[in-house]
C-alpha positions in Angstrom: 7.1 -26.4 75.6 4.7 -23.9 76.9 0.8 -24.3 75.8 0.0 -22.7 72.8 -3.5 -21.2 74.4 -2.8 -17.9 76.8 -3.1 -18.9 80.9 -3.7 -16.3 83.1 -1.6 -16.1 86.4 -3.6 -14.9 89.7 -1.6 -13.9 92.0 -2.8 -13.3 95.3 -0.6 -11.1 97.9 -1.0 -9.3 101.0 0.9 -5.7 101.8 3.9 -5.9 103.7 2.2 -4.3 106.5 4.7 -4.6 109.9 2.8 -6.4 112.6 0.5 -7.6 109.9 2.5 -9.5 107.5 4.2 -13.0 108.2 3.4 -12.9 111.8 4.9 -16.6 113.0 8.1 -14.9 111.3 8.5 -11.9 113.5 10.2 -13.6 116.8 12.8 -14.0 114.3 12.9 -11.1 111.8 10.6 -8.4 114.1 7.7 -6.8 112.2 9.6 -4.6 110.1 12.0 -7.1 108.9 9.1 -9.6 108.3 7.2 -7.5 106.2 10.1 -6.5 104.6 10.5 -10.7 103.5 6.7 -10.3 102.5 7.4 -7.6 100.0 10.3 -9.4 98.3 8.8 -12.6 98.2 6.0 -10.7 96.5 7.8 -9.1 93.7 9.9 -12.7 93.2 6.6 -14.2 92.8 5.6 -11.4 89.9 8.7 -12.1 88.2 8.5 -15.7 88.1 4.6 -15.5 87.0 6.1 -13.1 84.0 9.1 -14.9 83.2 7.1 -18.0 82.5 5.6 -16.2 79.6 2.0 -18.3 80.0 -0.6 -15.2 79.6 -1.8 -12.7 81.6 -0.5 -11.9 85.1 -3.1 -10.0 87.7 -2.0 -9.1 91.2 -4.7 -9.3 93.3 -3.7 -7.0 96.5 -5.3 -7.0 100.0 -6.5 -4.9 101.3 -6.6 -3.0 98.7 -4.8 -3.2 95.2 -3.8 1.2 95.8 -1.9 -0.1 98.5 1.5 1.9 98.1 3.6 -1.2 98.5 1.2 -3.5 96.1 0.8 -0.2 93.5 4.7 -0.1 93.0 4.6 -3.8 92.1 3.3 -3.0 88.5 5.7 -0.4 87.9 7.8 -1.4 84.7 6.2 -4.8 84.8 3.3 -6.6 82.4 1.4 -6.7 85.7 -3.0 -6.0 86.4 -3.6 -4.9 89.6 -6.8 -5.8 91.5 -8.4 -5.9 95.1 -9.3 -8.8 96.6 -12.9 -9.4 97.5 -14.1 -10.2 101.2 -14.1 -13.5 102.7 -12.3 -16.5 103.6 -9.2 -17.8 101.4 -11.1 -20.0 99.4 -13.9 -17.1 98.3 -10.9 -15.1 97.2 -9.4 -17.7 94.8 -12.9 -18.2 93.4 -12.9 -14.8 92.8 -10.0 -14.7 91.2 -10.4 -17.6 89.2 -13.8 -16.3 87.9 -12.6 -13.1 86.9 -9.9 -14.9 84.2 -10.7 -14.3 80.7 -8.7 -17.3 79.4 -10.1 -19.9 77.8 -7.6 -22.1 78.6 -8.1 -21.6 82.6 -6.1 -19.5 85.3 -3.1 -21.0 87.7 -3.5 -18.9 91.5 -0.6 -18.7 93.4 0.2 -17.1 96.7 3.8 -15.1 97.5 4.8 -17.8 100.1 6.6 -20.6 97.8 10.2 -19.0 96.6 10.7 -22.5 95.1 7.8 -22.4 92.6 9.6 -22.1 88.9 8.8 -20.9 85.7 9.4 -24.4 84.6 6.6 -25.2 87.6 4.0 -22.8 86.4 4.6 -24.2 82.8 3.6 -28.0 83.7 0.5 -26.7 85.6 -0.4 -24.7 82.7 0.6 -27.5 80.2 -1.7 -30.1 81.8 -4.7 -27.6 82.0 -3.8 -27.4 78.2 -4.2 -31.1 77.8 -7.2 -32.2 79.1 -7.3 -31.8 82.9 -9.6 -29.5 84.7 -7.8 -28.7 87.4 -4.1 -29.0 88.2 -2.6 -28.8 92.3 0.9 -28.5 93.7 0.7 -29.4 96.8 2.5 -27.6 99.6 4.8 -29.9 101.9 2.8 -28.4 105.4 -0.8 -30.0 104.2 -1.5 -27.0 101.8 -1.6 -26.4 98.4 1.2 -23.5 96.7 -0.6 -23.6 93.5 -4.3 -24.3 92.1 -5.0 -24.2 88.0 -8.7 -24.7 87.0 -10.1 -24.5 83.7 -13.4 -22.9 85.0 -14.9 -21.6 88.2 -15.4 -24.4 90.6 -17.0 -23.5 93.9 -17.4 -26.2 95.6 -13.6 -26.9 95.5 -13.3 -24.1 97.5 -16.1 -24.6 100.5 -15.6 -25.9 103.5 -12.1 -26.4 103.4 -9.9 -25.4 107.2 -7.9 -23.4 105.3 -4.6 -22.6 107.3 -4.8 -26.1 108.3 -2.2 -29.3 107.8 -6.2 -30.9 106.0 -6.0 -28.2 103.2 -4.8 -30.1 100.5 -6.5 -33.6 102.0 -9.5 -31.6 101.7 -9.5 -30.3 98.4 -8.4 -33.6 96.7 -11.6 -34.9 97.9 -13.5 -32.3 96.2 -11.8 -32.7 93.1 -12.9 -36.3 93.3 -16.3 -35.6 94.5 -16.8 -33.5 91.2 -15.9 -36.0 89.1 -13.2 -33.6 87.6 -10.3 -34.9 85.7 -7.2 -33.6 87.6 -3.4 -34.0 88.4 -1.4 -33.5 91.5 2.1 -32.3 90.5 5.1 -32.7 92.5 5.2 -30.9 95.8 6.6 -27.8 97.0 8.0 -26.2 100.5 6.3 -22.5 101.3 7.9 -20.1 103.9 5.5 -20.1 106.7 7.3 -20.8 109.6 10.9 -19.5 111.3 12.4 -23.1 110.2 11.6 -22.1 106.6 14.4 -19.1 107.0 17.4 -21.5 107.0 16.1 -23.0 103.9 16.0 -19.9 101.7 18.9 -18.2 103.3 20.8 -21.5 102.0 19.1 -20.8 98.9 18.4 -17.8 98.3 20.3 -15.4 100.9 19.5 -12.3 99.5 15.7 -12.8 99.9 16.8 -13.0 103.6 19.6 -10.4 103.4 19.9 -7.9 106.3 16.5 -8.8 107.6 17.9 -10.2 111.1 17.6 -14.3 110.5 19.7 -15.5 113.8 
C-alpha cells in the first residue's frame, strides 16, 4: 500500500549525448547506439517514477534541463524539468534532495537501473513514511541505485569516491555516523558495463533493440 503522505521522485539524468553518454558501453554499441540506450533508459526511468503514483516527479537534466533530448521527456508526461547544479555527484543529489517540497522526503534515482520497480520505489517511499530517515538500495557494483531521505543531509553526501566499488560502503557509514535511523533494501543490478547488455537484452530486448549488442 503506497504512503498516504506525497514523496517526491528526483530523478537525475544525463542527455544522450554520442561520445558523451555511457562511454564503457560504446566498444559494444558505438557512440550513437550508446546514447541512444541512455535516452531509453531515461524515459523507462520517468515512467516507472510516474507509474508508482508516490508524488511529485522532477527530472533533473545535465547539462542543462532545455536540452532537446531531456525537454521532450516531459512531453505528455506529469514530469518538472530542472538543471542540475555544478559539482560532484553527491552535491547534485543534495541539491536535489533540498529542493523537494514534501514533507514526507524525496527518493533520487539515476537512469542506469532498468530493474528498479514501481513496487521498489513504493517500499523506499513506505519506509521513509514509517519512521526511517533515510532509505538505500544498494547497487550490486558497490553503489547505491536509489537514496530516500526525509531531509537534506550533507554530510551523507561528502567525501564519498563516487564511481567507486566503496560508494555504498561509504555512505552506510555516514548514515551510522549521523545517528540516523535507516534501512538498506534489497539490492539491485545497474547497466554500467558491456556485461550488463546480455542481462537486459534477456530481459528487456527492446531497451537493446537495433542498437548493435554483439
Amino acid at each position: 500500500m503506497p504512503p498516504t503522505a506525497a514523496t517526491d521522485i528526483a530523478i537525475l539524468a544525463r542527455a544522450p549525448v554520442p561520445g558523451r553518454s555511457k562511454t564503457r558501453l560504446i566498444p559494444r554499441l558505438g557512440a550513437v547506439g550508446a546514447a541512444c540506450l541512455q535516452q531509453r533508459l531515461t524515459a523507462r526511468a520517468i515512467d516507472t517514477a510516474i507509474a508508482a503514483g508516490l508524488g511529485r516527479v522532477v527530472l533533473w537534466g545535465t547539462p542543462d534541463h532545455r536540452h532537446p533530448s531531456i525537454a521532450e521527456q516531459a512531453i505528455g508526461r506529469r514530469l518538472e524539468l530542472h538543471s542540475q547544479v555544478d559539482g560532484d555527484l553527491g552535491a547534485r543529489m543534495l541539491a536535489a534532495v533540498a529542493a523537494s517540497r514534501s514533507a514526507a522526503g524525496v527518493l533520487v534515482i539515476g537512469t542506469d537501473c532498468p530493474a528498479l520497480t514501481p513496487d521498489h520505489l513504493g517500499a523506499a517511499a513506505a519506509a521513509l513514511a514509517g519512521g526511517d530517515e533515510a532509505v538505500v538500495i544498494p547497487a550490486e557494483d558497490g553503489g547505491y541505485v536509489l537514496i530516500g531521505l526525509r531531509r537534506p543531509e550533507p554530510a551523507v553526501f561528502a567525501g564519498v569516491d563516487w564511481g567507486s566499488a566503496q560508494v555504498m560502503a561509504q555512505t552506510r557509514e555516514r548514515i551510522t555516523s549521523l545517528g540516523l535511523r535507516w534501512r538498506e533494501l534489497p539490492p539491485l543490478w545497474d547497466v554500467d558495463r558491456p556485461a550488463d547488455l546480455d542481462r537486459v537484452a534477456a530481459l528487456w530486448p527492446w531497451l537493446v533493440a537495433d542498437l548493435g549488442t554483439r
